[in-house]
Biopython code that builds the backbone (N, CA, C, O; Angstrom):
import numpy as np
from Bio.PDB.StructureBuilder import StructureBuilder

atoms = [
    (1, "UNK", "N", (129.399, -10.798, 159.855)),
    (1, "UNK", "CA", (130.339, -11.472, 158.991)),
    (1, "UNK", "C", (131.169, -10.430, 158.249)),
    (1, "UNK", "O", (130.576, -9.357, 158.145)),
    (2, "UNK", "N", (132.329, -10.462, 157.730)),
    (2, "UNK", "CA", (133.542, -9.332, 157.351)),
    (2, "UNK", "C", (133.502, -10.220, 155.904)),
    (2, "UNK", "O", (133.626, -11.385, 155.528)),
    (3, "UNK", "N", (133.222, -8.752, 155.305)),
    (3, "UNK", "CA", (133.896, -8.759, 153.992)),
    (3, "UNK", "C", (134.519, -8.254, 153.214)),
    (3, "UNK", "O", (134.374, -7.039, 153.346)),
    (4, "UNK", "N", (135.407, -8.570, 152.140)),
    (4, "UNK", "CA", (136.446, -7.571, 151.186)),
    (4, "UNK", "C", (135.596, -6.288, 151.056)),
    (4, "UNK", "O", (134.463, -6.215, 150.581)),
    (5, "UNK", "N", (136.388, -5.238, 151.593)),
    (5, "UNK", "CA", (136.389, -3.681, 150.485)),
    (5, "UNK", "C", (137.229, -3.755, 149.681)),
    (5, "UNK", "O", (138.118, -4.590, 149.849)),
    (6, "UNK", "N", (137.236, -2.874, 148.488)),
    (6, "UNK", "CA", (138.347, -2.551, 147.956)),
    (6, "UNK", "C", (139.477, -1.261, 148.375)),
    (6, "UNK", "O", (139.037, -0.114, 148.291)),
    (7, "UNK", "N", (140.530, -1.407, 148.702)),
    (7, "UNK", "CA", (141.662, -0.267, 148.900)),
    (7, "UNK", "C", (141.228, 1.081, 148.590)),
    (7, "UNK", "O", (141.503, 2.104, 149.217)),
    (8, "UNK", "N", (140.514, 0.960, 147.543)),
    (8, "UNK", "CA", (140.225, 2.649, 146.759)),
    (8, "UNK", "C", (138.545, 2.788, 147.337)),
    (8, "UNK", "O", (137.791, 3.718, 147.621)),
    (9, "UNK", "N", (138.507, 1.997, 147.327)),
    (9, "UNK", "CA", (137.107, 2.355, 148.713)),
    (9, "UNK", "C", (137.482, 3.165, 149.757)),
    (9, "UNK", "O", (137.418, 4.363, 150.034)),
    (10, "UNK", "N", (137.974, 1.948, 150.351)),
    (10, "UNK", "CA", (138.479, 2.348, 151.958)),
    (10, "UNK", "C", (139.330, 3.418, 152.277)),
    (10, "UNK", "O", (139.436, 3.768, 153.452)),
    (11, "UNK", "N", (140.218, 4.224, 150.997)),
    (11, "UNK", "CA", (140.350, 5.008, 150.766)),
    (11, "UNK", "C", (139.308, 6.427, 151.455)),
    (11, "UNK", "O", (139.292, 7.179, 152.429)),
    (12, "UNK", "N", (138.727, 6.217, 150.517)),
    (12, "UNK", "CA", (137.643, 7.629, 150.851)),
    (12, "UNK", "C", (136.971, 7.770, 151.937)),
    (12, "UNK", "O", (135.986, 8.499, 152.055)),
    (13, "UNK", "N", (137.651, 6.812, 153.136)),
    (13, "UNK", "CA", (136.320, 6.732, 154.270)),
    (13, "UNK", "C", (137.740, 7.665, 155.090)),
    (13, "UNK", "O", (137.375, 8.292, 156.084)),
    (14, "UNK", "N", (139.026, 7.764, 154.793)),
    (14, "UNK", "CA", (140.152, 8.250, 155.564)),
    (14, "UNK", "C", (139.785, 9.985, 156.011)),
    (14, "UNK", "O", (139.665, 10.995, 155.318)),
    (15, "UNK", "N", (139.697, 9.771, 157.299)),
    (15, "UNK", "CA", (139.975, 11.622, 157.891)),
    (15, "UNK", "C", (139.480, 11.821, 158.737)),
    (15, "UNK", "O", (139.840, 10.996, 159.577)),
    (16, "UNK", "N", (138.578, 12.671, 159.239)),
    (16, "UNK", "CA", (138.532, 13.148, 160.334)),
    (16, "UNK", "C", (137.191, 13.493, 160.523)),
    (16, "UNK", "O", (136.748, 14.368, 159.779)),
    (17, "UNK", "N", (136.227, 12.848, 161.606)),
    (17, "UNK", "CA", (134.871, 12.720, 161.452)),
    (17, "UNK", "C", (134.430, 13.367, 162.892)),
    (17, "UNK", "O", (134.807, 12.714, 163.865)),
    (18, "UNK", "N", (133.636, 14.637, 163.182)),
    (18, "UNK", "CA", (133.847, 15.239, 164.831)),
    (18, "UNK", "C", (131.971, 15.059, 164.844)),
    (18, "UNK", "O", (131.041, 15.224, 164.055)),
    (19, "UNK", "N", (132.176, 14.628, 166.258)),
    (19, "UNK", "CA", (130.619, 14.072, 166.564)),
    (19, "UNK", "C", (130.366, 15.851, 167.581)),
    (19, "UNK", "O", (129.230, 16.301, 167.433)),
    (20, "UNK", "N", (130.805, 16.256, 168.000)),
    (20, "UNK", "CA", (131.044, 17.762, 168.856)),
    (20, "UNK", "C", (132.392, 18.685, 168.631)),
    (20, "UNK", "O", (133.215, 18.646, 167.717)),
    (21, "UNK", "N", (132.340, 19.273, 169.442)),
    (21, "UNK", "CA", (133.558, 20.392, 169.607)),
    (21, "UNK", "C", (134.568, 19.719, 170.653)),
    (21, "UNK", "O", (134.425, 19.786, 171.874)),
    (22, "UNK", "N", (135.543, 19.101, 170.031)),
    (22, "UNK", "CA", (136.574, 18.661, 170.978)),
    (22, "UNK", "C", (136.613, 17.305, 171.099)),
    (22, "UNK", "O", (137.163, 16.679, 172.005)),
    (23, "UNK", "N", (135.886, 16.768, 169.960)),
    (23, "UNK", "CA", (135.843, 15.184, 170.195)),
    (23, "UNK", "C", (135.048, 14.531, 168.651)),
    (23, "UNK", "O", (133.982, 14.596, 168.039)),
    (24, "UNK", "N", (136.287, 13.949, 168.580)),
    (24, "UNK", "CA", (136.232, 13.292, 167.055)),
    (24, "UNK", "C", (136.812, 12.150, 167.095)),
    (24, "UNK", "O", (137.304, 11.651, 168.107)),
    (25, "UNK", "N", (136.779, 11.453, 165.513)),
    (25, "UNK", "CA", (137.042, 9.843, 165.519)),
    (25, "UNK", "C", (138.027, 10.418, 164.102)),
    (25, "UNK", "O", (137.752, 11.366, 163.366)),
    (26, "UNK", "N", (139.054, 9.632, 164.038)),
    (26, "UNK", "CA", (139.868, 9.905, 163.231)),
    (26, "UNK", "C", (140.236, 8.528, 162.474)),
    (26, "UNK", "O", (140.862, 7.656, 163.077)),
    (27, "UNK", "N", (139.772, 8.336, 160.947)),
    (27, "UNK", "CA", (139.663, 6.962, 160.628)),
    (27, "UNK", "C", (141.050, 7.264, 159.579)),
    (27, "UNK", "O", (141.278, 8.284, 158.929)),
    (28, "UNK", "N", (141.840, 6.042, 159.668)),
    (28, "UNK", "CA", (143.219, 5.848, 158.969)),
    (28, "UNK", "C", (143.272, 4.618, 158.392)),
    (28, "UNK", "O", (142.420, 3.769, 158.655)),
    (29, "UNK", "N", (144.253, 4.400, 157.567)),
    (29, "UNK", "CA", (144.245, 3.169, 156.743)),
    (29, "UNK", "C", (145.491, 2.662, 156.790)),
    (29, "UNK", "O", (146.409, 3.180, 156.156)),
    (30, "UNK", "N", (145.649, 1.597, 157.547)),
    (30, "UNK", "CA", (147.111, 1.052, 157.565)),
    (30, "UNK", "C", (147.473, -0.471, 157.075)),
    (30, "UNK", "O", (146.868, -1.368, 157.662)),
    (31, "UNK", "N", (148.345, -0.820, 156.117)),
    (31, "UNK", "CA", (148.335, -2.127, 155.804)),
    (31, "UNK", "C", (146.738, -2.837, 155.215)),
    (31, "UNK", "O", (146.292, -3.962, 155.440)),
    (32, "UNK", "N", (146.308, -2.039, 154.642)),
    (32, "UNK", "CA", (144.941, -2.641, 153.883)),
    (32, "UNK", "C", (143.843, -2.808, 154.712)),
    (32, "UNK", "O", (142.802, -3.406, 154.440)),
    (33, "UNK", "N", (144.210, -2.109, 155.979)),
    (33, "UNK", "CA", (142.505, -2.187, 157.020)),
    (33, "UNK", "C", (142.401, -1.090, 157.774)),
    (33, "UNK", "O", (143.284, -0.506, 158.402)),
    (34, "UNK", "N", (141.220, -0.840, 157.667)),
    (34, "UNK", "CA", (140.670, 0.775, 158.137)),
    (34, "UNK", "C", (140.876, 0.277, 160.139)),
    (34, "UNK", "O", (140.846, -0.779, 160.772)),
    (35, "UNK", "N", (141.105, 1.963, 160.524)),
    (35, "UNK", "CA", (141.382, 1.519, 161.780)),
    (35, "UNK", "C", (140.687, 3.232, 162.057)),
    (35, "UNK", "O", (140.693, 4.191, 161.285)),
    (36, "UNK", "N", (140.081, 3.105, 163.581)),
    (36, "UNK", "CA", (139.634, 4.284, 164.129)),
    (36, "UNK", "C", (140.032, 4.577, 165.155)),
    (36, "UNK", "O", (140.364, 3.570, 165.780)),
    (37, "UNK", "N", (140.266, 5.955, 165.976)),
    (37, "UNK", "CA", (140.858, 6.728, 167.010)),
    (37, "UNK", "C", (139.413, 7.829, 167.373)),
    (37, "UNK", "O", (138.858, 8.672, 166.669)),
    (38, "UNK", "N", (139.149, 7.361, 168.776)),
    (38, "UNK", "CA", (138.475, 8.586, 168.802)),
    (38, "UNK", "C", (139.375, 9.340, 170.106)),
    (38, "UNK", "O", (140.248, 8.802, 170.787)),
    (39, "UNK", "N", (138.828, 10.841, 170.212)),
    (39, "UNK", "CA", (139.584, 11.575, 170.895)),
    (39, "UNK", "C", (140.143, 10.808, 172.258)),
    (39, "UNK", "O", (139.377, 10.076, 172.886)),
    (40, "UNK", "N", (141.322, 10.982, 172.625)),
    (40, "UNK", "CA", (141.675, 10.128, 173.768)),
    (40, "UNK", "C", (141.440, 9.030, 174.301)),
    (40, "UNK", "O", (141.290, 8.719, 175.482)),
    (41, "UNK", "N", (141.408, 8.270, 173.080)),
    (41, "UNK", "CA", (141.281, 6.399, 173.185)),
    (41, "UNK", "C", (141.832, 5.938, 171.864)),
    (41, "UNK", "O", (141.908, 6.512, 170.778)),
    (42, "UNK", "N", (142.244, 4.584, 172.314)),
    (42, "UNK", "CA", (142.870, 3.840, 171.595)),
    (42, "UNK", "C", (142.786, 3.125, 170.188)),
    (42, "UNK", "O", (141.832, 2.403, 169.900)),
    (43, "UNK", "N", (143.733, 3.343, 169.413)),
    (43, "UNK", "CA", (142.920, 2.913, 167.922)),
    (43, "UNK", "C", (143.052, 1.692, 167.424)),
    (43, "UNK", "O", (144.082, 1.028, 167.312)),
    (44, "UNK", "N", (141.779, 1.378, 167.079)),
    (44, "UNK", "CA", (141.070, -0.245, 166.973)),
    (44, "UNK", "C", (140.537, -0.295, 165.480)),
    (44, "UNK", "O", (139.822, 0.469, 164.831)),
    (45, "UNK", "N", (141.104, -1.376, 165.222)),
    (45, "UNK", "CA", (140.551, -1.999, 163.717)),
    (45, "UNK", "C", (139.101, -1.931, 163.643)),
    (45, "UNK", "O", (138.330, -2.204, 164.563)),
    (46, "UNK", "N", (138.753, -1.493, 162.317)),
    (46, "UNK", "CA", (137.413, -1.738, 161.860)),
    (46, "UNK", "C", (137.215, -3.015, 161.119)),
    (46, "UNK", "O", (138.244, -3.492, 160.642)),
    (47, "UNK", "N", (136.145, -3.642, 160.930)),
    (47, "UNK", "CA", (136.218, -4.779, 159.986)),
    (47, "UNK", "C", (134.678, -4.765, 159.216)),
    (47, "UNK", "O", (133.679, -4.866, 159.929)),
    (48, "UNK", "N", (134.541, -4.637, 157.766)),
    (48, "UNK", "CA", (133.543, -4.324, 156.891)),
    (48, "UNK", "C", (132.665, -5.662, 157.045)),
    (48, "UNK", "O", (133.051, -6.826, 157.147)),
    (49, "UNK", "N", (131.375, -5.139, 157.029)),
    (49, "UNK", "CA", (129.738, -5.583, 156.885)),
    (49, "UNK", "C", (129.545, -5.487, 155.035)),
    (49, "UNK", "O", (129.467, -6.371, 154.182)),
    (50, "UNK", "N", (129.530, -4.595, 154.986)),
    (50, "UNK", "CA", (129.591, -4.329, 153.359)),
    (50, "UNK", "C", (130.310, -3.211, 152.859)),
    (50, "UNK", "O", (131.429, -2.937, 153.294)),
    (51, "UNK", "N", (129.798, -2.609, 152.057)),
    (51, "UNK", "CA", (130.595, -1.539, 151.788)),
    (51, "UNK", "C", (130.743, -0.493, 152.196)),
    (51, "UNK", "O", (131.784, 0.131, 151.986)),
    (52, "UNK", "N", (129.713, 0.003, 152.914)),
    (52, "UNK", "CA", (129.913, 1.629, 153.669)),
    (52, "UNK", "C", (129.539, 1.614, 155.537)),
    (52, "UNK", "O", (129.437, 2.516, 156.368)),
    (53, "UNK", "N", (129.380, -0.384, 155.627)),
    (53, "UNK", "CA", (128.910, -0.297, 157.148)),
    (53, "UNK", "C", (130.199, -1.051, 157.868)),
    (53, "UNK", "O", (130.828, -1.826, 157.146)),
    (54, "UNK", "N", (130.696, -0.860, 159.414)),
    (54, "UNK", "CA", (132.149, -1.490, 159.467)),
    (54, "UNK", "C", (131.383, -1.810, 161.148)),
    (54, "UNK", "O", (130.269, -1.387, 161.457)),
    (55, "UNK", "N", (132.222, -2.582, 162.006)),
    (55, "UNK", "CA", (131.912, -3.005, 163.390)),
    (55, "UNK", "C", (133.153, -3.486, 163.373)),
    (55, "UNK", "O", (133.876, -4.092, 162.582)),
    (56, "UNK", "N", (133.251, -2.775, 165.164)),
    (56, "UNK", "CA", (134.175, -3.090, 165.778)),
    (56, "UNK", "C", (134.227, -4.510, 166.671)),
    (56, "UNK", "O", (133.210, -4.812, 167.295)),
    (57, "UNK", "N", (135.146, -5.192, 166.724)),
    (57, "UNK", "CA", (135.084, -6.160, 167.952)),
    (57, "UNK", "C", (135.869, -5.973, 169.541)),
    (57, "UNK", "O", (135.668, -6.811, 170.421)),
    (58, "UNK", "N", (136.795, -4.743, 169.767)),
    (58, "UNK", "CA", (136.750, -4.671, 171.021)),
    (58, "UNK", "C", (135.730, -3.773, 171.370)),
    (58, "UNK", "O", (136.008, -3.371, 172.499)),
    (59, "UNK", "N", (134.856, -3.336, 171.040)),
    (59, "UNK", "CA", (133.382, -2.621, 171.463)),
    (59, "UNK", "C", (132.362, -2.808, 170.850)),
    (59, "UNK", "O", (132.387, -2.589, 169.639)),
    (60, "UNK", "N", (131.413, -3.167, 171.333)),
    (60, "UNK", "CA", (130.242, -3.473, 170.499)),
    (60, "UNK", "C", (129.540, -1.672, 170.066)),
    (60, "UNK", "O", (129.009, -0.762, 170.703)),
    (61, "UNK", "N", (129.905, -1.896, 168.765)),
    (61, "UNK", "CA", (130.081, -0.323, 168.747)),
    (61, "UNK", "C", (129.952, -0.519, 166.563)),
    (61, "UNK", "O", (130.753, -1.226, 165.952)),
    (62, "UNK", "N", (128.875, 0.230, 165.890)),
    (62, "UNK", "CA", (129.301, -0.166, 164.811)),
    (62, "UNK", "C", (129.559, 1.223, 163.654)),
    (62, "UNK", "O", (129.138, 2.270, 164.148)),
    (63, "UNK", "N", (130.127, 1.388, 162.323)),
    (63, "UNK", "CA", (130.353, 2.760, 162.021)),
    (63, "UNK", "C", (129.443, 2.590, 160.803)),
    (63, "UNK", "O", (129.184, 1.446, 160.427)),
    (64, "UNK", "N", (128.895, 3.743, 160.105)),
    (64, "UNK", "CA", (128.139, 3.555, 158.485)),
    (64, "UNK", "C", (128.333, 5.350, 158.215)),
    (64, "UNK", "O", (127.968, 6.429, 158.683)),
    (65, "UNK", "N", (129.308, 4.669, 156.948)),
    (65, "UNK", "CA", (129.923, 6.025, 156.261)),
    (65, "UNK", "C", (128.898, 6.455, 155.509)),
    (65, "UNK", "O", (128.166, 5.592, 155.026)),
    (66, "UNK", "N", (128.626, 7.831, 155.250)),
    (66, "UNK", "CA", (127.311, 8.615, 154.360)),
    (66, "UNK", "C", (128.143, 9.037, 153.366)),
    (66, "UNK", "O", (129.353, 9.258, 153.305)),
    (67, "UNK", "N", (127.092, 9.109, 152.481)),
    (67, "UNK", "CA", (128.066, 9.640, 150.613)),
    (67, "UNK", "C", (127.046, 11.191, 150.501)),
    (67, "UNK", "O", (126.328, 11.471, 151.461)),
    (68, "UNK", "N", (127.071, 11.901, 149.546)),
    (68, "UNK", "CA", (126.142, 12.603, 149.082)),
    (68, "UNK", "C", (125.595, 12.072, 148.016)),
    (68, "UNK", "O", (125.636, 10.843, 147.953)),
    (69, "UNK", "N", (124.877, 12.893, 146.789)),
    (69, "UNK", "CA", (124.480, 12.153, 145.858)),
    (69, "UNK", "C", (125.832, 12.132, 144.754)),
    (69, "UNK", "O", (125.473, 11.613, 143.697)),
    (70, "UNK", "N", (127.179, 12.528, 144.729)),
    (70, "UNK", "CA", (127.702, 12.268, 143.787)),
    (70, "UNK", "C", (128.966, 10.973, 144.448)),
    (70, "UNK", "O", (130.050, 10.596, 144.002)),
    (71, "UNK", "N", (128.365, 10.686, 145.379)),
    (71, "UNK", "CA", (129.457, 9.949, 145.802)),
    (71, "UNK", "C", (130.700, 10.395, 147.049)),
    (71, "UNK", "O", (131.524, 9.543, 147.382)),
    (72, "UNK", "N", (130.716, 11.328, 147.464)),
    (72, "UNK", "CA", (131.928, 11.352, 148.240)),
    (72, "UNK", "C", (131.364, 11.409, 149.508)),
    (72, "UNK", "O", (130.234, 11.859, 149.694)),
    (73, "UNK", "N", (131.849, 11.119, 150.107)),
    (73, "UNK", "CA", (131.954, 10.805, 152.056)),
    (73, "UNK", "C", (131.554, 12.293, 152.606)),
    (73, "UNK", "O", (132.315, 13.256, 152.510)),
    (74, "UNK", "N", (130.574, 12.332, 153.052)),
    (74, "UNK", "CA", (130.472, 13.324, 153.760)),
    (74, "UNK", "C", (129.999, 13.121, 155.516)),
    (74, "UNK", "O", (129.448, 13.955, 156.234)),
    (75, "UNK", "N", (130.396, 11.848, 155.827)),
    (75, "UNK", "CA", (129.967, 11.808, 157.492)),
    (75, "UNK", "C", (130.123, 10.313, 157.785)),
    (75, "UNK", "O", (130.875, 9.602, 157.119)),
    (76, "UNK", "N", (129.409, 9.876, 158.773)),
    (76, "UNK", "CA", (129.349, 8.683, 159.506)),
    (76, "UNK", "C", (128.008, 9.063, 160.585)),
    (76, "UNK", "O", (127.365, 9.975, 161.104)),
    (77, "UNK", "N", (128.179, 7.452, 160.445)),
    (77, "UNK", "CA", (126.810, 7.570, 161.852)),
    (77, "UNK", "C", (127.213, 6.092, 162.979)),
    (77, "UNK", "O", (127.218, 4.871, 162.821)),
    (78, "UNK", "N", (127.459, 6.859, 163.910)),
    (78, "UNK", "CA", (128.298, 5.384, 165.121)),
    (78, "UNK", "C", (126.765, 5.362, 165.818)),
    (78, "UNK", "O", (125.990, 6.155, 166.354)),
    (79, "UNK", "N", (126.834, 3.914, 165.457)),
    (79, "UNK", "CA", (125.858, 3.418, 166.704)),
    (79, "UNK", "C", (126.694, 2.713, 167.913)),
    (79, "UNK", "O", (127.630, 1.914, 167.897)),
    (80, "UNK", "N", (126.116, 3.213, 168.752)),
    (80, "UNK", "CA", (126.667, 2.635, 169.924)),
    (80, "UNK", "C", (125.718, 2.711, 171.377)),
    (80, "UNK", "O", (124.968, 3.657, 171.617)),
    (81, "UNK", "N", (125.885, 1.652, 172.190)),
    (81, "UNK", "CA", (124.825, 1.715, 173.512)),
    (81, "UNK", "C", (123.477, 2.038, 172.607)),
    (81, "UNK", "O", (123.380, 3.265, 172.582)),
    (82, "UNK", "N", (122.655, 1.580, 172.032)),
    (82, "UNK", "CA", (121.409, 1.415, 171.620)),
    (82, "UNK", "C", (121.127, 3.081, 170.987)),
    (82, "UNK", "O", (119.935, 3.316, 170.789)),
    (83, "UNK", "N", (122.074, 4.199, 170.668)),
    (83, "UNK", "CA", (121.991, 5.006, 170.008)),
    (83, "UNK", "C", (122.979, 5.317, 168.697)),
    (83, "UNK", "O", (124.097, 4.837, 168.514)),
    (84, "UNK", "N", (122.320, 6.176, 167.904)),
    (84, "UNK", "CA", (122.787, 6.584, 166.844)),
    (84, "UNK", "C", (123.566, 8.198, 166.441)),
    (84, "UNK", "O", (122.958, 9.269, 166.466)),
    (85, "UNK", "N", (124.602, 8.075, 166.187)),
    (85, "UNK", "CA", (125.032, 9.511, 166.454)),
    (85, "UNK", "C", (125.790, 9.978, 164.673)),
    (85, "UNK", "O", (126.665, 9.397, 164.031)),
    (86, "UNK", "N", (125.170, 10.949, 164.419)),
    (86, "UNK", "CA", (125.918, 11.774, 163.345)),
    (86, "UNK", "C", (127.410, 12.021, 163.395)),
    (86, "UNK", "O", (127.852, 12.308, 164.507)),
    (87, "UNK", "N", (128.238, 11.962, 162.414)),
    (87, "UNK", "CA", (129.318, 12.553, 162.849)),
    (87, "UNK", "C", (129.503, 12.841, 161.320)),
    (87, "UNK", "O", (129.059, 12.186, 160.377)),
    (88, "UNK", "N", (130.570, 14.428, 161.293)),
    (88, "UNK", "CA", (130.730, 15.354, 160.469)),
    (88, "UNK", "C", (131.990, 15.326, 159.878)),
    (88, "UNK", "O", (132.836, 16.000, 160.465)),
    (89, "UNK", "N", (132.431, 14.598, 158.650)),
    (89, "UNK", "CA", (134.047, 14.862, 157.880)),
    (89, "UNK", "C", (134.489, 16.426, 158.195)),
    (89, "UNK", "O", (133.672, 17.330, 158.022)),
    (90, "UNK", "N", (135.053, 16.538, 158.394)),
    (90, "UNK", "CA", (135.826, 18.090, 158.616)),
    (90, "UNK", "C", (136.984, 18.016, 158.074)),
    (90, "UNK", "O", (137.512, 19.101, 157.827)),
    (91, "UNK", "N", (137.870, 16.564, 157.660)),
    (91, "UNK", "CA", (138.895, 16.706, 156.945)),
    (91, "UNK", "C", (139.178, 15.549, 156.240)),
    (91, "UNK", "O", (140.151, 15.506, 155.488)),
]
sb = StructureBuilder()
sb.init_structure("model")
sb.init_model(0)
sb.init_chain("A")
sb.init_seg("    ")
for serial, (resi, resn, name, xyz) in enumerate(atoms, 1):
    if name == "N":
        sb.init_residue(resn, " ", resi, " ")
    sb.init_atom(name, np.array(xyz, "f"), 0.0, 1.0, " ", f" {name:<3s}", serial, name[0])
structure = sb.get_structure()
């Protein structure tokens, strides 16, 4: 089920998240909804679970942004195909 974030949320989830060397997901914010790009594929709306977890509907594929302890974004973790993968803000 999709629910409201707030703008200044969804904010801080914006940039550039690399699961390896040469292949990253690049999350942007356009018109009030987070949208993702990973390296050489097409970029698809996210739509929020709650506040830091999002799923896609053209892939069964879902994202959960990591904070540190003061709060700021320091990663993601994509589950996808019955695994879980780290991925690293770099920008």
């Amino acid at each position: 089920t999709e629910v409201e974030v707030a703008a200044n949320v969804l904010e801080t989830y914006v940039g550039e998240y690399e699961l390896r060397a040469g292949f990253s997901v690049v999350v942007t914010l356009e018109s009030g909804a987070l949208f993702v790009q990973p390296t050489g594929q097409s970029k698809l709306p996210l739509f929020a679970e709650s506040e830091a977890n999002f799923f896609l509907e053209a892939v069964d594929a879902q994202l959960e942004f990591t904070k540190d302890d003061s709060g700021a974004v320091t990663g993601a973790i994509l589950y996808q195909g019955g695994r879980s993968q780290p991925l690293s803000k770099v920008r």
